[in-house]
N, C-alpha and C positions, 0 to 999 in steps of 0.2 A: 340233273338237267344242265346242259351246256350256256355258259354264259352268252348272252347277245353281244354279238363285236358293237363295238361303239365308233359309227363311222361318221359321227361329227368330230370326235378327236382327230380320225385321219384327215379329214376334209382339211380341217384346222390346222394340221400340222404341215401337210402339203403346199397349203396357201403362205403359211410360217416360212419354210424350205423357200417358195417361190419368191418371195421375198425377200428372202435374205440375199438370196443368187443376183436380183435386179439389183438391189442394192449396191455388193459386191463391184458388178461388172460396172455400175455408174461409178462408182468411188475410185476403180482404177483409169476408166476413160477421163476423169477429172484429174487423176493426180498425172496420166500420160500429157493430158493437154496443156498442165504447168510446165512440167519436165521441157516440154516442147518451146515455149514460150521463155522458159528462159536459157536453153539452146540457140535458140536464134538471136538472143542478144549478143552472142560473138560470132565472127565471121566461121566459118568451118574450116576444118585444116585440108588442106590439098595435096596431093603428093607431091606437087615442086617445093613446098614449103615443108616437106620433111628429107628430101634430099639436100639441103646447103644449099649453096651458093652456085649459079649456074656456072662459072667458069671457075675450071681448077687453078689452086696456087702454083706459081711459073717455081716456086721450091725444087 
């Protein structure tokens, strides 16, 4: 005779999985929201501030 599946272990295991994924996806919106935070502790670079000095040297 064939064994009975045991679908409290998949239940279990699903809700487990399900979990772990919420987990997961809080853990990286937290560590994004740090990241973020201290991004904005310095001003952001712009592209006039990566090309020099607005007027060339008369060299």
């Amino acid at each position: 005779m064939a064994r009975k599946p045991n679908y409290d272990f998949e239940k279990r295991r699903k809700e487990m999985d399900r979990k772990a994924k919420k987990d997961a996806k809080r853990d990286e919106k937290l560590r994004r929201k740090e990241e973020g935070a201290v991004n904005d502790a310095y001003p952001p670079v712009t592209e006039a501030d990566d090309l020099g000095p607005a007027t060339p040297d008369p060299d």
